[in-house]
N, CA, C and O atoms as CSV, one atom per row, in Angstrom:
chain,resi,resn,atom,element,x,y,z
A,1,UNK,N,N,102.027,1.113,290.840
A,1,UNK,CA,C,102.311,0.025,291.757
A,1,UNK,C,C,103.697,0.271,292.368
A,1,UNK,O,O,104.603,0.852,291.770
A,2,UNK,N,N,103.793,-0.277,293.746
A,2,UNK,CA,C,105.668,0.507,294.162
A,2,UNK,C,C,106.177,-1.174,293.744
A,2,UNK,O,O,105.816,-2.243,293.250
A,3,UNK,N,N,107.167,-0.511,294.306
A,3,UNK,CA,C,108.038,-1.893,293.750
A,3,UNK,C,C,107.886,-2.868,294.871
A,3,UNK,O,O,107.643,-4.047,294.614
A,4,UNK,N,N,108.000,-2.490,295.971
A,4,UNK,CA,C,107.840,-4.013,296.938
A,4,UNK,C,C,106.199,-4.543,296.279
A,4,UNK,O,O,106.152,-5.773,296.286
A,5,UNK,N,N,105.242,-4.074,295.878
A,5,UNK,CA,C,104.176,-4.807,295.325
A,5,UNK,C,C,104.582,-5.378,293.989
A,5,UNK,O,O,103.881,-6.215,293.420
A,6,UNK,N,N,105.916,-4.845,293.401
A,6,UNK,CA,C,105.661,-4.979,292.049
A,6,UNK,C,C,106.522,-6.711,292.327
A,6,UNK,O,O,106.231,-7.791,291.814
A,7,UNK,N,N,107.412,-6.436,293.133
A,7,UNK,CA,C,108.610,-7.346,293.906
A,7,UNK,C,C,107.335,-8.847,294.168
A,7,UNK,O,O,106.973,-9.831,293.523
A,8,UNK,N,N,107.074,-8.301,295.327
A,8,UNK,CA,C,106.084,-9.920,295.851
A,8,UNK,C,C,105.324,-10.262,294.350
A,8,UNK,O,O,105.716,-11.384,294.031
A,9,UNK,N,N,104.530,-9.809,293.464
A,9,UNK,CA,C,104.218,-10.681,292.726
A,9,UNK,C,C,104.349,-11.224,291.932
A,9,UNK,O,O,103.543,-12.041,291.487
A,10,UNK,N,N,105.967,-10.810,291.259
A,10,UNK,CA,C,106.669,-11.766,290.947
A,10,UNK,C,C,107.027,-13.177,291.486
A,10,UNK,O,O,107.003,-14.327,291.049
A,11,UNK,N,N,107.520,-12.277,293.147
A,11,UNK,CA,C,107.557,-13.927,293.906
A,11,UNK,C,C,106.564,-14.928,293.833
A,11,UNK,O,O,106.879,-16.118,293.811
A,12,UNK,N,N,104.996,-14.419,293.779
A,12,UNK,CA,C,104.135,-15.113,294.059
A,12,UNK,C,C,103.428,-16.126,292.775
A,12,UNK,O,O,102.601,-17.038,292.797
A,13,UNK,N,N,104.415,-15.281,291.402
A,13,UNK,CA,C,104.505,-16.072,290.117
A,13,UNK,C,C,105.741,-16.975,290.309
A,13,UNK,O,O,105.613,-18.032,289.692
A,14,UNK,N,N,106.503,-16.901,290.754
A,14,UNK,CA,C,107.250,-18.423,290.833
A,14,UNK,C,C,106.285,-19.096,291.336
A,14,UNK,O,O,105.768,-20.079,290.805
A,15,UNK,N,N,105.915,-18.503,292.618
A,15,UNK,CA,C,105.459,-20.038,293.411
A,15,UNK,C,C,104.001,-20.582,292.738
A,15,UNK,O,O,103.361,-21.456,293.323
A,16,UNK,N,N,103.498,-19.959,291.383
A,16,UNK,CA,C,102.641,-20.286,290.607
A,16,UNK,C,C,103.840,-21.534,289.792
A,16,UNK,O,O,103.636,-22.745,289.699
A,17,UNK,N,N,104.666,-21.019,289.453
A,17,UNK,CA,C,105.255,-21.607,288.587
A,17,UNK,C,C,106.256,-23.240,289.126
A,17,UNK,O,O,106.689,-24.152,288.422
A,18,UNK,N,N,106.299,-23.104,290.104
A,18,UNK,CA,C,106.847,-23.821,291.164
A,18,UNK,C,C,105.241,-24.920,291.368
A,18,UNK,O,O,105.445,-26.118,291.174
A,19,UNK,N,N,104.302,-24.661,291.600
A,19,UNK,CA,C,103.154,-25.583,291.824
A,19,UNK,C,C,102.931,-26.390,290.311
A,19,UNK,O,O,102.357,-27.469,290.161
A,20,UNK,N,N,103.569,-25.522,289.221
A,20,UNK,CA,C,103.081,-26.267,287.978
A,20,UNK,C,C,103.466,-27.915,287.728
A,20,UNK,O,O,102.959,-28.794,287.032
A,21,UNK,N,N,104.775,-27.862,288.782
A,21,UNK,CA,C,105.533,-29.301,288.517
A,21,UNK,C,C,104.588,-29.885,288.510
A,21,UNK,O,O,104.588,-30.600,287.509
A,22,UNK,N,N,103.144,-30.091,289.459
A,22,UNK,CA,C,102.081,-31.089,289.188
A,22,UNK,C,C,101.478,-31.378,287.749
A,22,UNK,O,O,100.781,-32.351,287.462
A,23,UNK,N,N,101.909,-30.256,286.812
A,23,UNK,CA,C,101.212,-30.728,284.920
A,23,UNK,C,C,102.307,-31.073,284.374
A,23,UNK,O,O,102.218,-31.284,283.165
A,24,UNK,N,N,103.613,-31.244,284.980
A,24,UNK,CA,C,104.717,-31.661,283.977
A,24,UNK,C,C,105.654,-30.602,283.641
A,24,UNK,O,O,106.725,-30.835,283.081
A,25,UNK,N,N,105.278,-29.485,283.965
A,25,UNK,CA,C,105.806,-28.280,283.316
A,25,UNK,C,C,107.145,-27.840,284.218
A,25,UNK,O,O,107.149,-28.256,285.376
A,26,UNK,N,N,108.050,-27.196,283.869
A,26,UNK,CA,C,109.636,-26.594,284.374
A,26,UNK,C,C,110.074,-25.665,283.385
A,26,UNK,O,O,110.915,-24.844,283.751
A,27,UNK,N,N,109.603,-25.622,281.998
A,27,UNK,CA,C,110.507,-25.052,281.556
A,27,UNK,C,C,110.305,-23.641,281.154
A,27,UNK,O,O,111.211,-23.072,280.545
A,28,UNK,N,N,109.277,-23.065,281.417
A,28,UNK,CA,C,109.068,-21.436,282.087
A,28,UNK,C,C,109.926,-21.201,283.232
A,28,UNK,O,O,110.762,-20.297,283.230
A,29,UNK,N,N,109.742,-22.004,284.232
A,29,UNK,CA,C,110.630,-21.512,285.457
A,29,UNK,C,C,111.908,-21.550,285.141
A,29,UNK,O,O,112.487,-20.471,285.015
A,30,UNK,N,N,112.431,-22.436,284.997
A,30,UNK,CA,C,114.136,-22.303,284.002
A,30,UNK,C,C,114.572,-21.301,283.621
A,30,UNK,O,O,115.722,-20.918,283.838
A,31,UNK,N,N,113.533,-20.572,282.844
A,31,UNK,CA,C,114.060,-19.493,281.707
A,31,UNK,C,C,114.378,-18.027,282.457
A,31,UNK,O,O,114.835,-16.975,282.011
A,32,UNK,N,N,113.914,-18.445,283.856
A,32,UNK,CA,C,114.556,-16.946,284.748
A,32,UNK,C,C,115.875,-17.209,285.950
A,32,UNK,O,O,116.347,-16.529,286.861
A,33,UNK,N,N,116.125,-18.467,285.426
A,33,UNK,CA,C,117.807,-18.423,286.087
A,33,UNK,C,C,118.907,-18.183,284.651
A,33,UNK,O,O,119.020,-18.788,283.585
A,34,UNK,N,N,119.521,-17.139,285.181
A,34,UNK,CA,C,120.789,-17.054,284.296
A,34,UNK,C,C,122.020,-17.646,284.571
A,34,UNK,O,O,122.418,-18.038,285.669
A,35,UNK,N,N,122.479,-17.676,283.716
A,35,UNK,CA,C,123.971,-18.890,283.719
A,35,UNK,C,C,124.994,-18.760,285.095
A,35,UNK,O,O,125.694,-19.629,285.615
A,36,UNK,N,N,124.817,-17.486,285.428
A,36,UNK,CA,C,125.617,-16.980,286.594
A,36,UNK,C,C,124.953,-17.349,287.754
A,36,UNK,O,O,125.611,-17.365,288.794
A,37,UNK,N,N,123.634,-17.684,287.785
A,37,UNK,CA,C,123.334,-17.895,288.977
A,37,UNK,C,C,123.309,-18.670,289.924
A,37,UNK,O,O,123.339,-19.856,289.595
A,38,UNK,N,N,123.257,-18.420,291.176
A,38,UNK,CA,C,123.550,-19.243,292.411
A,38,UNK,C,C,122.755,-19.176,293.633
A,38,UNK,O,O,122.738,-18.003,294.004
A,39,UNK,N,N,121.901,-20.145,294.642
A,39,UNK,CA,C,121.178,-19.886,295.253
A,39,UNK,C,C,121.252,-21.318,296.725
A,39,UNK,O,O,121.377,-22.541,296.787
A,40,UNK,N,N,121.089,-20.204,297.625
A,40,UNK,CA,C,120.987,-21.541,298.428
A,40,UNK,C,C,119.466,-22.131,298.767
A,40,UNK,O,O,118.485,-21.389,298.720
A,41,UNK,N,N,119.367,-23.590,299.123
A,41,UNK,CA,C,117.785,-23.892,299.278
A,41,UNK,C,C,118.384,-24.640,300.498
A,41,UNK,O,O,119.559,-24.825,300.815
A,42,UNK,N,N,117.162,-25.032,301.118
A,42,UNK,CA,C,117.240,-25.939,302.025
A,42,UNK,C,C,116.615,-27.085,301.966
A,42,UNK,O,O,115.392,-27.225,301.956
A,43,UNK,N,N,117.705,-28.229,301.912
A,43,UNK,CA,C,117.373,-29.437,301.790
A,43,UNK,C,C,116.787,-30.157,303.205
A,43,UNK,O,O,117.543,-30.506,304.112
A,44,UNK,N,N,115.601,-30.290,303.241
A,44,UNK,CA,C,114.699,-31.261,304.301
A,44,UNK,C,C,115.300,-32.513,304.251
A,44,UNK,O,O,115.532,-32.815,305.422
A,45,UNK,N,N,115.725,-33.521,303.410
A,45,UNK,CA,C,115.870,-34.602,303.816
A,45,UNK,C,C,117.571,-35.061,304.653
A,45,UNK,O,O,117.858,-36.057,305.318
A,46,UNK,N,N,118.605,-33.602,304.168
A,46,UNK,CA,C,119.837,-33.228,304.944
A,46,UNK,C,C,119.639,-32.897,306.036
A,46,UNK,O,O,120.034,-33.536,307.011
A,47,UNK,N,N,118.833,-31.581,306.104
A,47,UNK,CA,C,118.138,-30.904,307.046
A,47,UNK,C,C,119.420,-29.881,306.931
A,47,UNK,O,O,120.312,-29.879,307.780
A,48,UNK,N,N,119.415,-29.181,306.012
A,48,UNK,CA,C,120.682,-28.468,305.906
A,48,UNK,C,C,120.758,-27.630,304.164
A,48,UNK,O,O,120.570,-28.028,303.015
A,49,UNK,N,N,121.136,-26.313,304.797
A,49,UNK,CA,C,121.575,-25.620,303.490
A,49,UNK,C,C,122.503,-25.759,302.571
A,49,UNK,O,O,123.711,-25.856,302.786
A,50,UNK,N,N,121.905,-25.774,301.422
A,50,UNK,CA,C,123.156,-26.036,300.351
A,50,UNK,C,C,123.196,-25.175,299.317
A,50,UNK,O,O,122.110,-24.780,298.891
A,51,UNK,N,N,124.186,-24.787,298.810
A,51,UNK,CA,C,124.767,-23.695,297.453
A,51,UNK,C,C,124.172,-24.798,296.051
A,51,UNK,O,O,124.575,-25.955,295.927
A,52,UNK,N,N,123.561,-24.400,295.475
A,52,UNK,CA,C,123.248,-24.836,294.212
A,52,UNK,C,C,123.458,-23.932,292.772
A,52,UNK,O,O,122.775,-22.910,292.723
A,53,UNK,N,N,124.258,-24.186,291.702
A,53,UNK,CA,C,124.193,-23.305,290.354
A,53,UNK,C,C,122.773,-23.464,289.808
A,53,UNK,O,O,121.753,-24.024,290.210
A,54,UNK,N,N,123.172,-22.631,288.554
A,54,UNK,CA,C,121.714,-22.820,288.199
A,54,UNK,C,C,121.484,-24.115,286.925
A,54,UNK,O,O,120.342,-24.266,286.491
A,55,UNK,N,N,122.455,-24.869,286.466
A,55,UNK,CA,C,122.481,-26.132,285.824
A,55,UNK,C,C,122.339,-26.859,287.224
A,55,UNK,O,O,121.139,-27.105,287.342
A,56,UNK,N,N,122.839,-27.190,288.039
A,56,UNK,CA,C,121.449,-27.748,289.010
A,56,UNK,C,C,120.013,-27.602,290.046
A,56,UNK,O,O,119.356,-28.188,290.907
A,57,UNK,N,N,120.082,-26.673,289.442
A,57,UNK,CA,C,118.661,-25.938,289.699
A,57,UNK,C,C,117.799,-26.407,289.018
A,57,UNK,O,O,116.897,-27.163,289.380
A,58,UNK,N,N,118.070,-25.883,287.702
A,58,UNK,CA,C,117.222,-26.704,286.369
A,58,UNK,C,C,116.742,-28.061,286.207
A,58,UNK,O,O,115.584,-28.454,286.068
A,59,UNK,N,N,118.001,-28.812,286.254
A,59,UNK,CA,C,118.485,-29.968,286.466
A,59,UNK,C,C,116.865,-30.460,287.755
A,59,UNK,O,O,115.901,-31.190,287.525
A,60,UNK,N,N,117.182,-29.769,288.859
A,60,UNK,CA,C,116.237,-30.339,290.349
A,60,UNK,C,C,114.998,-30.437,289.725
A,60,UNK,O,O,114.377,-31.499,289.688
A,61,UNK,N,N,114.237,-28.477,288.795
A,61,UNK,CA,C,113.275,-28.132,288.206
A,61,UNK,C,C,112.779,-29.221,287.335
A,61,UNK,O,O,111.557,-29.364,287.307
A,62,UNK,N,N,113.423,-29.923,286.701
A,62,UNK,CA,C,112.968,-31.120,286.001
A,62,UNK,C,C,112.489,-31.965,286.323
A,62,UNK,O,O,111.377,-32.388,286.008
A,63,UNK,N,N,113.860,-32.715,287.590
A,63,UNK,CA,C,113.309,-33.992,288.069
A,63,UNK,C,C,112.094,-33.701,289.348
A,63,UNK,O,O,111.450,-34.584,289.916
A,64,UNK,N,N,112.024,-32.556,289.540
A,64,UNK,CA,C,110.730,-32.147,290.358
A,64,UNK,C,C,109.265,-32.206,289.406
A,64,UNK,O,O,108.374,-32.967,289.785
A,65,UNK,N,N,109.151,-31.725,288.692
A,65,UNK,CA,C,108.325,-31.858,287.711
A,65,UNK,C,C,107.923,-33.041,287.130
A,65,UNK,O,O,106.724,-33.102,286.857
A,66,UNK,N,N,108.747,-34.193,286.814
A,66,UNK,CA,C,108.691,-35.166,286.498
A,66,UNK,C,C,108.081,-36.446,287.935
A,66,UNK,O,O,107.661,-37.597,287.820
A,67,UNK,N,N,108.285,-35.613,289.130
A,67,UNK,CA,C,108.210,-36.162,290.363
A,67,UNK,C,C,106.902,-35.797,290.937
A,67,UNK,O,O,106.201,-36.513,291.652
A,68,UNK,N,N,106.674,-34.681,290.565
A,68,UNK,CA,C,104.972,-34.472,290.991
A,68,UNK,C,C,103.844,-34.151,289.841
A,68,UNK,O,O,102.751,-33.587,289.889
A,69,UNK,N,N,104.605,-34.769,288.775
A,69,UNK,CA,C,103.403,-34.820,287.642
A,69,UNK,C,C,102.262,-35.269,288.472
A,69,UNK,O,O,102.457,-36.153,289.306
A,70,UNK,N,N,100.823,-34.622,288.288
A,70,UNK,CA,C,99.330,-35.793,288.439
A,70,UNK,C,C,99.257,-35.543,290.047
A,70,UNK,O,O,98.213,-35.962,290.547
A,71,UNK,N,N,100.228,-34.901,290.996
A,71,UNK,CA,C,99.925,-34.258,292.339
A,71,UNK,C,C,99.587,-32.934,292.359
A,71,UNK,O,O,99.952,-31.929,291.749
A,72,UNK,N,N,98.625,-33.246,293.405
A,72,UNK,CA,C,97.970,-31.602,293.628
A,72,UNK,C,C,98.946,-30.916,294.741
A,72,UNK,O,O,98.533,-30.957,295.900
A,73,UNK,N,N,100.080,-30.352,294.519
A,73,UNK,CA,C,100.553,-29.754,295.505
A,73,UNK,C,C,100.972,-28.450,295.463
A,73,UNK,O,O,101.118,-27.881,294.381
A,74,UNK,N,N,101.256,-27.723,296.872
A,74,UNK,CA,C,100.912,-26.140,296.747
A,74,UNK,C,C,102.184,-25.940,297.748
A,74,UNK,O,O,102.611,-26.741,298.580
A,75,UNK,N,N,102.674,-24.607,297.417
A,75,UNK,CA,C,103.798,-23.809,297.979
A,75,UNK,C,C,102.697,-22.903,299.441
A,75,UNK,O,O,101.936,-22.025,299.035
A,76,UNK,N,N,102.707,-23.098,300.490
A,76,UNK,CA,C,102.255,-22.312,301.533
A,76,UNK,C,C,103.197,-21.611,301.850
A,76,UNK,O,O,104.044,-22.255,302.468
A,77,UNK,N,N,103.497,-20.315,301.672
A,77,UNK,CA,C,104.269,-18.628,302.390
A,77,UNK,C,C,103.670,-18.330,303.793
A,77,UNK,O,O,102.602,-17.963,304.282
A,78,UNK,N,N,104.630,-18.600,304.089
A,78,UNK,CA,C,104.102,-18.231,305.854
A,78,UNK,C,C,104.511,-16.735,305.745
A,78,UNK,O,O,104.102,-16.106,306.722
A,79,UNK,N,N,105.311,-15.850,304.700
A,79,UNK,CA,C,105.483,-14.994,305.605
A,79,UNK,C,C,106.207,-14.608,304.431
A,79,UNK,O,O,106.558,-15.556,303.728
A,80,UNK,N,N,106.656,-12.977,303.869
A,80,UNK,CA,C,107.413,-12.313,302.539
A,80,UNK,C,C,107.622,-11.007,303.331
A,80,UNK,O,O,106.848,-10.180,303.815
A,81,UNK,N,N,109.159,-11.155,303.273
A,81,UNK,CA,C,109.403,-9.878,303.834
A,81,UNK,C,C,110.746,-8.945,302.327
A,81,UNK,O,O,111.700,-9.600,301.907
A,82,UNK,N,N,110.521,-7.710,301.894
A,82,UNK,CA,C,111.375,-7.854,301.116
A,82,UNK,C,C,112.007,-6.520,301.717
A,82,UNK,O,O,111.359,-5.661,302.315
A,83,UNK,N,N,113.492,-6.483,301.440
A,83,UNK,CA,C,114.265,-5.553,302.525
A,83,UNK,C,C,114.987,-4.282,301.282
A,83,UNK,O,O,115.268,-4.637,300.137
A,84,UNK,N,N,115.124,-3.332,301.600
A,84,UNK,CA,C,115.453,-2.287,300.481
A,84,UNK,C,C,117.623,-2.864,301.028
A,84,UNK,O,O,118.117,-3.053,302.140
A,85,UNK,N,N,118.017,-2.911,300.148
A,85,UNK,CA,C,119.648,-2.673,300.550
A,85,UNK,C,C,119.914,-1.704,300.239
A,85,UNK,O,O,120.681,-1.143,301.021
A,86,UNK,N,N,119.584,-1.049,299.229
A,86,UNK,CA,C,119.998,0.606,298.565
A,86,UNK,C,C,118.768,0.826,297.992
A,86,UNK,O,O,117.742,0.160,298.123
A,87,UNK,N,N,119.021,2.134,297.141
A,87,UNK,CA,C,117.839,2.662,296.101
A,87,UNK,C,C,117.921,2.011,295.041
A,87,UNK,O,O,116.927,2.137,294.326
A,88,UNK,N,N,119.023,1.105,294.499
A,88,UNK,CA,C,118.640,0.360,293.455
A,88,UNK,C,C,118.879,-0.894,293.420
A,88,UNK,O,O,118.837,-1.584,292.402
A,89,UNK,N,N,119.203,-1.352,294.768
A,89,UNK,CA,C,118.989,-2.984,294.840
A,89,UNK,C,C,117.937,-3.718,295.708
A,89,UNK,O,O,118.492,-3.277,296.714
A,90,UNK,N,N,117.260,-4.199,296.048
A,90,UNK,CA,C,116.451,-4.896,297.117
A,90,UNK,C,C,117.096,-6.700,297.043
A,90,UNK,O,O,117.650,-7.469,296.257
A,91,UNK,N,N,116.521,-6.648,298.549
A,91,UNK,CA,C,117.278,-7.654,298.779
A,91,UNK,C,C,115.555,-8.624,299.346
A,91,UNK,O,O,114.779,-8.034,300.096
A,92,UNK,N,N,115.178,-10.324,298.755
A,92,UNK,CA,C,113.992,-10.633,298.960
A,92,UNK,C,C,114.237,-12.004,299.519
A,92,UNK,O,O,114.855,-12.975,299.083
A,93,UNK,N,N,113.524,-11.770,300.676
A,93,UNK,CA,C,113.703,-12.907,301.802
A,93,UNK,C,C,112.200,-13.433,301.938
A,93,UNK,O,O,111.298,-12.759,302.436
A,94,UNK,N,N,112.043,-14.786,301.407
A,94,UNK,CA,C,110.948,-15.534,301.489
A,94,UNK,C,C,110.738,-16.940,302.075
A,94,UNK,O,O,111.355,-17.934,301.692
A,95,UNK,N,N,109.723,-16.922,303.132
A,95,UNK,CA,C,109.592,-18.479,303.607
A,95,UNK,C,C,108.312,-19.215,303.223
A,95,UNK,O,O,107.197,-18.799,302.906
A,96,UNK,N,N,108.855,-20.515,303.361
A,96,UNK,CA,C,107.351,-21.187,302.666
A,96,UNK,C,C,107.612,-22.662,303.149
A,96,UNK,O,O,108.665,-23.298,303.161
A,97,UNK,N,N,106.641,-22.934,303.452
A,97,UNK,CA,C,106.284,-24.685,303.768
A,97,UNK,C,C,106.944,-25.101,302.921
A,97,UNK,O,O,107.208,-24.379,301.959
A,98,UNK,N,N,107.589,-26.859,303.037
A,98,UNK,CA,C,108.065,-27.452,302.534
A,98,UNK,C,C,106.588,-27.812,300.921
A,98,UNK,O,O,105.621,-27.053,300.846
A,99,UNK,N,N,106.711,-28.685,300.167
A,99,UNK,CA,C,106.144,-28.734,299.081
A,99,UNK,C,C,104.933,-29.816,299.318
A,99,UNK,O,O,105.534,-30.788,298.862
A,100,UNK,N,N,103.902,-30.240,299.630
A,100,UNK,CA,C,103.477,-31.576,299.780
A,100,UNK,C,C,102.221,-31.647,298.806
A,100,UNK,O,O,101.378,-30.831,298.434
A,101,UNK,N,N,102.517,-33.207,298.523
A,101,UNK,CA,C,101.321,-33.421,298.061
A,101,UNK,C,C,100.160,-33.622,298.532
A,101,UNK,O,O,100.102,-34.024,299.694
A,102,UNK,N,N,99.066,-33.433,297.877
A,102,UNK,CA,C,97.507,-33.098,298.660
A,102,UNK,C,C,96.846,-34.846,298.074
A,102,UNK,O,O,95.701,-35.200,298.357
């Protein structure tokens, strides 16, 4: 398998793991941010990007989970592009519909 295949389906296991908030579940997804980490998301109801650690990441992962327990809702990817920066880093740029419930 090359690695941009090996790359997207990882991505495409978050966004498995990301749909789970509908059974209650977060705390698989948790367990792949490390203490150092930092990420920006985009907040829809700001309408604006924001820097988040990963104690509030977790933190979101929870109260998301707790927020769409018992909803059927799905991550739609319009589009995965993942970019080589060197031979041993890649750099992975992903878009996706906002989250809704069905």
């Amino acid at each position: 398998m090359s690695i941009d295949a090996e790359v997207a389906n990882q991505i495409y296991r978050m966004r498995e793991l990301h749909e789970d908030f509908s059974k209650g579940n977060y705390q698989e997804i948790n367990e792949y941010y490390s203490k150092d980490f930092q990420g920006y998301l985009y907040m829809p109801d700001e309408d604006q990007v924001e820097l988040f650690n990963a104690s509030q990441i977790k933190e979101g992962n929870q109260n998301a989970a707790s927020h769409y327990e018992g909803k059927d809702i799905r991550f739609v990817y319009s589009g995965l592009t993942i970019i080589p920066q060197s031979d041993s880093q890649w750099r992975m740029i992903r878009w996706y519909e906002e989250k809704s419930a069905l």
